[in-house]
Residue frames as a rotation matrix with the C-alpha (Angstrom) as fourth column:
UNK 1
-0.633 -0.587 0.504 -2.44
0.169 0.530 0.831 -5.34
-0.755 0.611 -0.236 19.50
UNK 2
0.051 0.603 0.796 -5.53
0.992 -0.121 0.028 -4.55
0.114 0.788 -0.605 17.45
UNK 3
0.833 0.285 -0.475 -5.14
0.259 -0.958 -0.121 -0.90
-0.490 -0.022 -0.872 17.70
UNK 4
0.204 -0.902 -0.379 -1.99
-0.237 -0.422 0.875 -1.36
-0.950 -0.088 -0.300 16.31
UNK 5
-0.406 0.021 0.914 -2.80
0.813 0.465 0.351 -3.85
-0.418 0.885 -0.206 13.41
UNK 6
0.816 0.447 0.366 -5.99
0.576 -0.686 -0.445 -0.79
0.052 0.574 -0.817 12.23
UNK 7
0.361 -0.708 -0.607 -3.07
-0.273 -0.703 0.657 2.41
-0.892 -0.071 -0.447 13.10
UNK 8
-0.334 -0.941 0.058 -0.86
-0.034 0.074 0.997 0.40
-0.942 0.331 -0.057 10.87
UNK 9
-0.164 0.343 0.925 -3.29
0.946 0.322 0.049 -0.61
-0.281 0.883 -0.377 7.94
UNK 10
0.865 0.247 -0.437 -4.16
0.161 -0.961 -0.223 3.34
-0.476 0.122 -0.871 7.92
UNK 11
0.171 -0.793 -0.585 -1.00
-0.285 -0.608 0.741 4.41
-0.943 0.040 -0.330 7.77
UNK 12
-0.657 -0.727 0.201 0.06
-0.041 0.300 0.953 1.77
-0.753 0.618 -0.227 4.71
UNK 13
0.357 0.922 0.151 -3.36
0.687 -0.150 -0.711 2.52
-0.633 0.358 -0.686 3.43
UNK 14
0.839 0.031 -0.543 -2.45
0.009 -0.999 -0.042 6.13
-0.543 0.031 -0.839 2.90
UNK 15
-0.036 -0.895 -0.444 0.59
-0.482 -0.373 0.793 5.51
-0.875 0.243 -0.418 1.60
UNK 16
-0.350 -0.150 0.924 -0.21
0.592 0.730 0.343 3.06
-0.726 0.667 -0.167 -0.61
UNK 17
0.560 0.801 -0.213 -2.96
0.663 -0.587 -0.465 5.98
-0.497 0.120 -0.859 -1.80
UNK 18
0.524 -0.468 -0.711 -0.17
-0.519 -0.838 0.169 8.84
-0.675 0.281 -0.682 -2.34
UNK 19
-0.490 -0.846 0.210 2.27
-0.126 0.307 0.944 6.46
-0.863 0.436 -0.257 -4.14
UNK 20
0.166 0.766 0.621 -1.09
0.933 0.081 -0.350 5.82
-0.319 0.638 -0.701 -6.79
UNK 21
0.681 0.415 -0.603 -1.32
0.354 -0.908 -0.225 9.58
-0.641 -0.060 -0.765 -6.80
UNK 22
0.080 -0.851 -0.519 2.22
-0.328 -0.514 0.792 10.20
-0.941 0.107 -0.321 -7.55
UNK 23
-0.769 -0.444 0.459 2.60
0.108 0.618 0.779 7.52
-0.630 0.649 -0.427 -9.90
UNK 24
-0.198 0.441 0.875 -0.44
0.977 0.166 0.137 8.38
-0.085 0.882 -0.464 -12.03
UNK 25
0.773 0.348 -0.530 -0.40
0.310 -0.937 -0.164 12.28
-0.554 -0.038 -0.832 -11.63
UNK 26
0.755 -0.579 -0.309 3.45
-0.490 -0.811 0.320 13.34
-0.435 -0.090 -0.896 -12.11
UNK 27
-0.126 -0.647 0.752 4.81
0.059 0.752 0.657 10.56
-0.990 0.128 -0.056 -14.31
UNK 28
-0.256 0.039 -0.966 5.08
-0.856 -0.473 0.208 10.84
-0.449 0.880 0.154 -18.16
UNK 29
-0.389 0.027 0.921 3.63
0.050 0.999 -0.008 7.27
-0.920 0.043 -0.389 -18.67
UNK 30
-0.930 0.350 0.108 2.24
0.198 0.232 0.952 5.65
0.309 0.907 -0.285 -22.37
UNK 31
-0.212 0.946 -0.245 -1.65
-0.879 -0.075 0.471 6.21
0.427 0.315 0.848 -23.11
UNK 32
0.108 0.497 -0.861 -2.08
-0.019 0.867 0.498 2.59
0.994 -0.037 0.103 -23.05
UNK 33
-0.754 -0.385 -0.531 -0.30
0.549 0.073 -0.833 2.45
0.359 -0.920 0.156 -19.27
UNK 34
-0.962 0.256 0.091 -2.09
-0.272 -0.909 -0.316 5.60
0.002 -0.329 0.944 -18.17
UNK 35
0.199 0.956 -0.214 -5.83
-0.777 0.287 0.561 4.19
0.598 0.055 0.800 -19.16
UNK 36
0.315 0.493 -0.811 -4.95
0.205 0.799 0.565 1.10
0.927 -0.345 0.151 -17.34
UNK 37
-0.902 -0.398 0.167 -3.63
0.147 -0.647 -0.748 3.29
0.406 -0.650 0.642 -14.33
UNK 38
-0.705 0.566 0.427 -6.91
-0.609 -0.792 0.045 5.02
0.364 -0.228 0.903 -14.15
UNK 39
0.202 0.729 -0.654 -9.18
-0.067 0.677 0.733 1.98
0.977 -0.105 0.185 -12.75
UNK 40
0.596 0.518 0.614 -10.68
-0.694 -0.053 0.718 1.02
0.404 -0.854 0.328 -9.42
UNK 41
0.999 0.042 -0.026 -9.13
-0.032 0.944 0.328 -1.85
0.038 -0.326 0.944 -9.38
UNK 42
0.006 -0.967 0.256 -5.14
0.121 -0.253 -0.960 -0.24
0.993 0.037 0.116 -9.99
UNK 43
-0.348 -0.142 0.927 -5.97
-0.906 -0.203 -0.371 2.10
0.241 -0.969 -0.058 -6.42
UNK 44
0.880 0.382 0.283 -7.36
-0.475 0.733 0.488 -1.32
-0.021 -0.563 0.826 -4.59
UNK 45
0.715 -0.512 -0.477 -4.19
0.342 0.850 -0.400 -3.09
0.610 0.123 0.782 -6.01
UNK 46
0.048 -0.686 0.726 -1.96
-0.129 -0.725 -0.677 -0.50
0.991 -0.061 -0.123 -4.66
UNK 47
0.321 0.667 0.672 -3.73
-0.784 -0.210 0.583 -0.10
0.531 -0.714 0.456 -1.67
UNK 48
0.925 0.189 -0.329 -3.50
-0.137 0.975 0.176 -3.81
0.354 -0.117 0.928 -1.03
UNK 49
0.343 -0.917 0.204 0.21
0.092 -0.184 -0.979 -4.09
0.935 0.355 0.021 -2.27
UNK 50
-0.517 -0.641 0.568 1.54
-0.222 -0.540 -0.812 -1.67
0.827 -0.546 0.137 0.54
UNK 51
0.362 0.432 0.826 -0.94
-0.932 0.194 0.307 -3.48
-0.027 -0.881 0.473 3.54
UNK 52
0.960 -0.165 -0.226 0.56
0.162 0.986 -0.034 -6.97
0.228 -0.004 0.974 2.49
UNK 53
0.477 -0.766 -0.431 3.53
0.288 0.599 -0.747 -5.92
0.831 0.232 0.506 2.30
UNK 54
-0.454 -0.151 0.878 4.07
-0.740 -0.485 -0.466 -3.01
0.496 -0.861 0.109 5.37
UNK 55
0.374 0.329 0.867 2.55
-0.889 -0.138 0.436 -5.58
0.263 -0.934 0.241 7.28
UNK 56
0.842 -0.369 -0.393 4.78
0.209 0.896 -0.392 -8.37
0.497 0.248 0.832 6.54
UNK 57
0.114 -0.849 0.517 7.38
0.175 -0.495 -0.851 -6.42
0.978 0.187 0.092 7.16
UNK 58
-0.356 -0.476 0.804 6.58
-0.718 -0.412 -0.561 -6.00
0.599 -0.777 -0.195 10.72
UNK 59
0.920 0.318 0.227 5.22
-0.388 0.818 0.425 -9.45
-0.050 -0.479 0.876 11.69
UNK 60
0.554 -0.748 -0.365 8.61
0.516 0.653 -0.554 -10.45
0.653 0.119 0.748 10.70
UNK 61
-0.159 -0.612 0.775 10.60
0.009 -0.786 -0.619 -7.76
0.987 -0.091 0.130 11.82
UNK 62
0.655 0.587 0.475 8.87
-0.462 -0.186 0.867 -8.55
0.597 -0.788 0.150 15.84
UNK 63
-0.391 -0.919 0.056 10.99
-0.863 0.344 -0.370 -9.89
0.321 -0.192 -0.927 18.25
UNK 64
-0.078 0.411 -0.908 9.97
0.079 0.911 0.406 -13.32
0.994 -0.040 -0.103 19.32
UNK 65
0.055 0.186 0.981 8.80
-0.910 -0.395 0.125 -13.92
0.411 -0.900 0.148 23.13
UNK 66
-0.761 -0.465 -0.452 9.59
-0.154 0.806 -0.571 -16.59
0.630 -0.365 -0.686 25.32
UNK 67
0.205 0.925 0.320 7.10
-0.509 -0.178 0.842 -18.08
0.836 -0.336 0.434 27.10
């Protein structure tokens, strides 16, 4: 179960990473957007973002066990 929680944070890590990438490389955004794009603290939100939610998504998404 912990090898699966780190696997998964990687994974939505990484994506969260490329979707940054995409979204401030290959988009025709405003100056004013774009400068606040470019901060440490945009890729961290991102980052975050897509581990809160990609793991929501499968704590919910689990089936339930019966004990």
């Amino acid at each position: 179960m912990k090898w699966n929680n780190l696997i998964y944070g990687i994974l939505f890590s990484g994506l969260g990473a490329f979707s940054y990438i995409l979204l401030v490389d290959y988009t025709n955004l405003s100056p004013h957007i774009a400068d606040a794009l470019y901060s440490r603290g945009a890729f961290i939100y991102f980052i975050l973002a897509f581990n809160v939610l990609g793991l929501s998504l499968i704590h919910i998404s689990e089936p339930t066990r019966p004990y």
